[in-house]
N, C-alpha and C positions, 0 to 999 in steps of 0.2 A: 382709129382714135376712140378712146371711153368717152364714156356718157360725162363724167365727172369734169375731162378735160374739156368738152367741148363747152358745158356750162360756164366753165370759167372764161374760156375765150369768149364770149358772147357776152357775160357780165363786164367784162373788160371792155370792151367795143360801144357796149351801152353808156358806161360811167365817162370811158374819152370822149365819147359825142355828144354826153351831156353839159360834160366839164366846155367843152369849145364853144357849144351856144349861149354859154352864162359868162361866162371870160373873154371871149373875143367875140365879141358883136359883129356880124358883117352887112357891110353895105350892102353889098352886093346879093340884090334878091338870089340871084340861081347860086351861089354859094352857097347859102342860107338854108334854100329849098334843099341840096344834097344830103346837108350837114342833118338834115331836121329827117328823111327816108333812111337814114340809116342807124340813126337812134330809132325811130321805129322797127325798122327792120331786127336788129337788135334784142329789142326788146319782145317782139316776137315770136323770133325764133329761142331766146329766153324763155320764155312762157311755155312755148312746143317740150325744151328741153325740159323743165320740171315737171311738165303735165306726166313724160313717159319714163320719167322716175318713178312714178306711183304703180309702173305696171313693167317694170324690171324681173324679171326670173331670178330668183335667188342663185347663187351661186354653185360651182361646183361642189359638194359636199365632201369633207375632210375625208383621204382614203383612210383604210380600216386596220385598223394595228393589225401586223401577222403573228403577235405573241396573243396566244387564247387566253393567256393569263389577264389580259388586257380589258378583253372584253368585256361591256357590260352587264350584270346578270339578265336573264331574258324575265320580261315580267310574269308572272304569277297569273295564269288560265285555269280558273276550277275545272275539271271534269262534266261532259256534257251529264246530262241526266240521262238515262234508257229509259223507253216505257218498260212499263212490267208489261209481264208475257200475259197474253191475252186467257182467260179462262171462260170455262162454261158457255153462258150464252152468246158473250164477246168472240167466242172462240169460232162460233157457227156464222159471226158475221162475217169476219175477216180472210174466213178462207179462201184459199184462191180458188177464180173459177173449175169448175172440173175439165179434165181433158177432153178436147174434141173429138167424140166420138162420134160418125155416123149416126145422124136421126133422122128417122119417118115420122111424119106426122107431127103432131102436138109435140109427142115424145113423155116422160114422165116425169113426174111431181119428184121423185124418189132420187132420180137421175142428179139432182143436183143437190141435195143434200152430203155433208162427209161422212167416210167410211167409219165406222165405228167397230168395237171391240167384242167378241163372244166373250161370253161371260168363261168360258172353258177353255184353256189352253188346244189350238187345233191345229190344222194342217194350215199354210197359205194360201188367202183370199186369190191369188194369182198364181197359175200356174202354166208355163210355155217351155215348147219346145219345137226344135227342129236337127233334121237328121237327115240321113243319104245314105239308101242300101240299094246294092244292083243299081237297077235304074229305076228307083225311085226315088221320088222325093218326098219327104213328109213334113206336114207341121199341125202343130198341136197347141193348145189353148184352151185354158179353162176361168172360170172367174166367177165369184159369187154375186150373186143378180141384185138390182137396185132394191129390190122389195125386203133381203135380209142385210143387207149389209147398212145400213140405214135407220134400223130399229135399233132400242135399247133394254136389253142388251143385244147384239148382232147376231145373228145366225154363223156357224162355218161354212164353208162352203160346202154344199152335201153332192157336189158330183164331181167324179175323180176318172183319170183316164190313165193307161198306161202304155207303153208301146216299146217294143221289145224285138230282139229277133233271137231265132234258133241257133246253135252252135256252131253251124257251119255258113251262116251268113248267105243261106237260101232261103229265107222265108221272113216275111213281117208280120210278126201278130202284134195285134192291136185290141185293146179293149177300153168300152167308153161304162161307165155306173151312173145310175143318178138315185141317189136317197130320196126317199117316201117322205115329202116334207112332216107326215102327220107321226112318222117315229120318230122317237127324241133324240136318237143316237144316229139319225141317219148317214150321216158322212163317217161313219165308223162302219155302216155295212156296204155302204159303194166303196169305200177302200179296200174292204176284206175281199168283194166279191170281183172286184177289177185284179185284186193282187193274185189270186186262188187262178181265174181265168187265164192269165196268158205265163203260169207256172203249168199248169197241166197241158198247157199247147206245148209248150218247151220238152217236155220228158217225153209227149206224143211223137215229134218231132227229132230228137235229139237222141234216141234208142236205136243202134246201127241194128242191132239184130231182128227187128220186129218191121212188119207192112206198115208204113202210117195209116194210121186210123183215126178221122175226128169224128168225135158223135157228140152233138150237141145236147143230148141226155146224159150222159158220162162226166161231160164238160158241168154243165149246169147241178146236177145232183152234186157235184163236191164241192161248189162253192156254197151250197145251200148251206151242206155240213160244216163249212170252216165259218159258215155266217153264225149260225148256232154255236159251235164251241168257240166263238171268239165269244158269244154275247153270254153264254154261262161262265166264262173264264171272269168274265166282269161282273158278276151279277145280274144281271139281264136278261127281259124277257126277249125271244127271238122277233116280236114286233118291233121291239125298238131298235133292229136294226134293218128295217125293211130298205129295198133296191132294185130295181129293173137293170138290165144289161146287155151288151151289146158286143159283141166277140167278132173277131176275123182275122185269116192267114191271107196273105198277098204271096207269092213269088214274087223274089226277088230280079227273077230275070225269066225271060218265057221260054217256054220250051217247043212252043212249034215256029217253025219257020218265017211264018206269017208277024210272029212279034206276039202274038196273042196268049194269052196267060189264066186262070182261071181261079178268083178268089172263092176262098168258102169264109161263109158267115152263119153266124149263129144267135138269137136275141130271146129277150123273154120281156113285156112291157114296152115301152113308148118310145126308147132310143130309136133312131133309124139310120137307119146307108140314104145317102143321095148320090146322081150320078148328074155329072156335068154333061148338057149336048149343046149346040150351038150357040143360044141363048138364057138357057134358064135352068135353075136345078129341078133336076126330075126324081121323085122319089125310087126306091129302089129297092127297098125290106124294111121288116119293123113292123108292131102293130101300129098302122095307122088309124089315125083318129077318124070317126065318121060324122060328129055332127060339130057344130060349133059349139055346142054346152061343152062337149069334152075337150076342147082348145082352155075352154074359158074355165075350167073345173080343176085341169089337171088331173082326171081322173084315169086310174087305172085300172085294170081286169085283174092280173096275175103280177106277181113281185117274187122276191126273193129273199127269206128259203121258206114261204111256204107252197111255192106253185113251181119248183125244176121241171115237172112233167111237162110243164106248157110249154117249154123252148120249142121254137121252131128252126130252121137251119134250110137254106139253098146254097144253089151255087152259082156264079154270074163271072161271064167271062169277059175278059178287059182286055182291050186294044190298044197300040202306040198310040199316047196322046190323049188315053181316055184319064178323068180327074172323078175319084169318088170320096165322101163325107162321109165318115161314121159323126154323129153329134146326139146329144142330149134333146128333149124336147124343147127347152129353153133355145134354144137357136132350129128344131126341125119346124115349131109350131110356128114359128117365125117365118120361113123357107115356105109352107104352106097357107099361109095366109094374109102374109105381104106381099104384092108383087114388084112392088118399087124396092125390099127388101131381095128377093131371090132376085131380080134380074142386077141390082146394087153387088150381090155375093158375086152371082157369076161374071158379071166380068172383070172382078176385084180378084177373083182368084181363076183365073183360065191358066195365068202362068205361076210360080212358085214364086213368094214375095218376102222381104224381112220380117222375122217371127215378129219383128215390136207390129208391124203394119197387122197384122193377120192375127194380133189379139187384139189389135185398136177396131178392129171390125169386128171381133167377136162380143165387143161389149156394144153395141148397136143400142141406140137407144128409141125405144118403143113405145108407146101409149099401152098400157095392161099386158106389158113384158118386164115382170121382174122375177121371173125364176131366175133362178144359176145357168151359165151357158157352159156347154162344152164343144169344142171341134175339133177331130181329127183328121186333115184332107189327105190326099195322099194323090201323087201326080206322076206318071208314065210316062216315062221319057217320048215324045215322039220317034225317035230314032231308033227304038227298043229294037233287038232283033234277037234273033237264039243265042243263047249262053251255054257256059258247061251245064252235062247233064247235071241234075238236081232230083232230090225227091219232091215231089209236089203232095198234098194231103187229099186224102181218097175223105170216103164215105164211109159210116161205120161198119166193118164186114170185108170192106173190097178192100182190099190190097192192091196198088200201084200195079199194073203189067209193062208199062214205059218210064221214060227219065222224064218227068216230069207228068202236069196234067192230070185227068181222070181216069179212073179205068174205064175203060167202054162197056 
């Protein structure tokens, strides 16, 4: 029953019961008394009914014509407004935090400031990679340090790394550069000198009819040369292209029985080799630094191309499962003088990990670590065992007498 109808039966009931007590008088008390509760009652539930007329739900709403011609136009919504794009100072505010990088310590002021622009068109503030020869694994990572890339205008990144292999896919050479921040053109000479290095390992290597022969004087003297005619081709005095560097051949697969394999390296300045042992990176070659002034200095002895004579060169033989570092000092000096940093590396890199992970470490963040970082790690299969014969790279003079290895 609606609301509507039940108010009129109820008005009805009221008006009869009142019409009876005014027209027919009754004697009779309890006649009276009924007649008299049910015009209350009445009038009551009256009262109920219009009170919850005030609180009715409006009705089903009319459906919606299916012709669109029908419809009514939709109203008129200006356009939200856009902020404008944030500039200059605004711009330094809003940036978003930087990516979480591994940090020791305090960590640095520089660290959280944005990347900004070298005034010179250059190579990329980032550079990564990763690769699989023989049995090895490699990964690589380079990146321009919080102290340049943060100034205005920005520095490029002044160390470059390359890696490469030989023709027949027997050998990894590798080379790490780091420009002399005090020459102006330095990331034009760690490119020349990284690019020079592991072409003349290539043609060393790559020559069926000749003994292999590396010599780290041979090696270093031509990159001196390509650093100088690269920096006369530009105008340029040969300081402005100053660089230290760092060279090495890997086999790709070992040649003795055992699994065991025998890299040659070659450096001139502050790059160095690390080796991974059970805990901690242990240094390996390179001119190492001897006091903490020269950490804190960045100072060098010999660079390139006016000191090639100075190269030095060993040889270090590697085991299944052994993991070594060529890097820059931007990440050795680091290795050497944090220990929550080198025992952090080594067990972040014991086993081969996504290059994004293995450049998100390389940008570590430091208290008075803002040079440029570079890393090359390079990791031995455990399982490694003899492979087909191969040439392996002698010493300068000796020619190979086995497949593979040194000569004796």
């Amino acid at each position: 029953m609606s609301l509507q109808r039940g108010r009129l039966i109820w008005a009805m009931v009221l008006f009869g019961g009142m019409f009876l007590v005014i027209y027919f008088p009754a004697d009779d008390l309890f006649f009276r008394l009924v007649i008299d509760l049910l015009v209350l009652l009445a009038a009551g539930l009256l009262f109920l009914a219009l009170r919850a007329a005030e609180y009715e739900p409006a009705g089903t709403p009319a459906p919606v014509p299916r012709d669109p011609s029908l419809l009514p136009d939709e109203p008129y919504r200006p356009p939200l407004a856009r902020p404008a794009p944030a500039t200059g100072r605004a711009l330094a505010v809003r940036a978003p935090a930087p990516t979480c990088v591994p940090r020791f310590g305090a960590g640095s002021k520089a660290q959280r400031f944005p990347w900004l622009l070298p005034l010179r068109p250059a190579a990329s503030g980032v550079a990564a990679d990763e690769a699989r020869l023989g049995d090895l694994a490699v990964r690589a990572a380079s990146l321009v340090g919080p102290g340049h890339r943060c100034q205005e205008p920005a520095t490029a990144r002044q160390d470059a790394y390359r890696m490469t292999r030989d023709a027949s896919g027997d050998h990894l050479l590798l080379a790490v550069a780091d420009g002399v921040s005090s020459s102006e053109h330095a990331e034009l000479g760690a490119a020349v000198a990284a690019s020079t290095a592991v072409n003349h390992l290539r043609r060393q290597l790559d020559d069926p009819g000749a003994p292999v022969r590396l010599s780290a004087a041979e090696l270093f003297e031509e990159a001196a040369t390509a650093m100088r005619r690269e920096a006369a081709r530009r105008g340029l005095d040969p300081a402005d292209v100053c660089a230290v560097l760092f060279v090495a051949v890997i086999p790709a697969r070992p040649a003795d029985p055992s699994g065991e394999r025998t890299m040659w390296a070659a450096w001139l300045g502050d790059a160095s080799l690390w080796r991974l042992d059970d805990k901690r990176w242990q240094y390996a070659a390179g001119d190492r630094k001897g006091a903490t002034a020269d950490y804190d200095t960045n100072a060098v002895t010999h660079t390139l191309p006016a000191d090639p004579h100075a190269a030095r060169e060993t040889r270090l033989a590697l085991r299944p499962g052994d993991v070594v570092s060529l890097v820059s000092d931007g990440v050795g000096d680091g290795l050497a003088t944090i220990d929550e940093l080198n025992t952090y590396l080594a067990d972040r890199w014991r086993l081969p990990l996504p290059v994004a992970s293995y450049l998100n470490d390389v940008g570590f963040d430091a208290e008075r670590f803002l040079d440029d970082r570079t890393s090359v790690t390079v990791w031995i299969d455990p399982d490694a065992r003899t492979g087909p014969p191969e040439r392996g790279p002698g010493p300068a003079g000796e020619p190979l007498t086995g497949p593979g290895g040194w000569a004796s």
